[in-house]
One Martini backbone bead per residue (centre of mass of N, CA, C, O) as a GRO file, in nm:
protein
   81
    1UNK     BB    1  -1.228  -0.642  -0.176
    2UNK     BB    2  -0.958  -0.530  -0.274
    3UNK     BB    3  -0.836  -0.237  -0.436
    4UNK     BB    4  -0.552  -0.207  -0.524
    5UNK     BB    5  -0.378   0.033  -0.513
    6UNK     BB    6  -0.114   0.243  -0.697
    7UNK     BB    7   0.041   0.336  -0.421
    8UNK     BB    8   0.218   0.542  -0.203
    9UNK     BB    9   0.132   0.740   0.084
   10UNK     BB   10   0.383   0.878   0.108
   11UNK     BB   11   0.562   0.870  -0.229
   12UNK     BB   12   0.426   0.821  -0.482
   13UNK     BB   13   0.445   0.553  -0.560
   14UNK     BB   14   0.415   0.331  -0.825
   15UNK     BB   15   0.208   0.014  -0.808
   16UNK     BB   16   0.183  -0.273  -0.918
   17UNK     BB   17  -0.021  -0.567  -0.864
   18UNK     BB   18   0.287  -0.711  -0.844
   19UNK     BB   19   0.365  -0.562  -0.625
   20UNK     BB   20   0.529  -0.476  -0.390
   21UNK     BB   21   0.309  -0.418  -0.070
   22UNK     BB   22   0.158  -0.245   0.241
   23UNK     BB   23  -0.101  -0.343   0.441
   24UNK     BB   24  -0.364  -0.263   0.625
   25UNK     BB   25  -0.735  -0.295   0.701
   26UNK     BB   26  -0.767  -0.068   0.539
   27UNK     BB   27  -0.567  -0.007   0.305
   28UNK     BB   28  -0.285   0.117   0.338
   29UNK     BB   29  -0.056   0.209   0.091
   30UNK     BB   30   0.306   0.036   0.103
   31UNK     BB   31   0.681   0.064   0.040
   32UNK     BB   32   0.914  -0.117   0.155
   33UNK     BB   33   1.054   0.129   0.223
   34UNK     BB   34   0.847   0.288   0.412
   35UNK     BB   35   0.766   0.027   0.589
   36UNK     BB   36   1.067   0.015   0.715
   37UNK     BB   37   1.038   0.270   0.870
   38UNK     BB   38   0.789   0.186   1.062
   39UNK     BB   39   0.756   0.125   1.374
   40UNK     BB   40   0.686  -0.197   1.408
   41UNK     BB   41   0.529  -0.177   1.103
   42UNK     BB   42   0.292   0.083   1.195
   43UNK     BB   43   0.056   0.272   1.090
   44UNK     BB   44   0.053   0.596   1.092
   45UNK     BB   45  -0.268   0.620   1.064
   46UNK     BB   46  -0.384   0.356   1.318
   47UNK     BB   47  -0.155   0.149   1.426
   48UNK     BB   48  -0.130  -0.106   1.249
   49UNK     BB   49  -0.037  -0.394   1.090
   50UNK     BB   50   0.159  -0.473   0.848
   51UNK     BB   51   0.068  -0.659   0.519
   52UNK     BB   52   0.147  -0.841   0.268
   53UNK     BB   53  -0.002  -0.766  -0.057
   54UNK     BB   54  -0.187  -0.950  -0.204
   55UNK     BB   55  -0.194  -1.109  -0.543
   56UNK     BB   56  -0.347  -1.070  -0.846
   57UNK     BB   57  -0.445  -1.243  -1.067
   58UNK     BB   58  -0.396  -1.143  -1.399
   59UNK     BB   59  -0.666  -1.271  -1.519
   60UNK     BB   60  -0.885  -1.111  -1.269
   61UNK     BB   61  -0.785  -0.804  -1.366
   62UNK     BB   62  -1.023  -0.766  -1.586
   63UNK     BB   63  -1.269  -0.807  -1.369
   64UNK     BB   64  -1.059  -0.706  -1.119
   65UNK     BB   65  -0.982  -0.429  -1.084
   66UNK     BB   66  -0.788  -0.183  -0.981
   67UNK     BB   67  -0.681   0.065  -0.867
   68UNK     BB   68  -0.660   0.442  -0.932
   69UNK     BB   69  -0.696   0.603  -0.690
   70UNK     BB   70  -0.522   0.783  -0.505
   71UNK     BB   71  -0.303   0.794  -0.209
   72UNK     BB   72  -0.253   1.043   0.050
   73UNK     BB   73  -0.042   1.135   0.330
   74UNK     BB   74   0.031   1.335   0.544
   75UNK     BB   75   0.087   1.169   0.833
   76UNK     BB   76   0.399   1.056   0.671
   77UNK     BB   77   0.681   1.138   0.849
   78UNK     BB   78   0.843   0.880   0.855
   79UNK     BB   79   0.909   0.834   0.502
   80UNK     BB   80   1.209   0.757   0.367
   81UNK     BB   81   1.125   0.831   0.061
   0.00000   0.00000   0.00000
């Protein structure tokens, strides 16, 4: 199950379970902003694909909540944020 981050890796902009936000296989997660400035959309910690993440509906996050655990990226130099 995704972790459902609550920020940017690069900008520590807060994402709420229903924003729009993008993801790698890691599941490092980026705002729309920081993810457009990345060459090719390729996530700056691993250089995969990143893909829109899905929103989980709001009633499963009750059972299924979100994670709170913040996570930022030293190596995000690319971040336009």
């Amino acid at each position: 199950m995704l972790e459902i981050r609550p920020n940017c890796e690069c900008c520590d902009l807060d994402l709420r379970p229903e924003d729009e936000a993008w993801i790698c296989t890691f599941e490092c997660t980026w705002c729309p902003a920081c993810a457009s400035g990345f060459p090719d959309r390729r996530c700056p910690n691993c250089g995969g694909n990143l893909s829109v993440r899905p929103i989980r509906p709001a009633a499963l996050l009750v059972s299924n909540p979100a994670s709170t655990i913040r996570v930022t990226s030293a190596s995000c130099a690319e971040c336009s944020g």
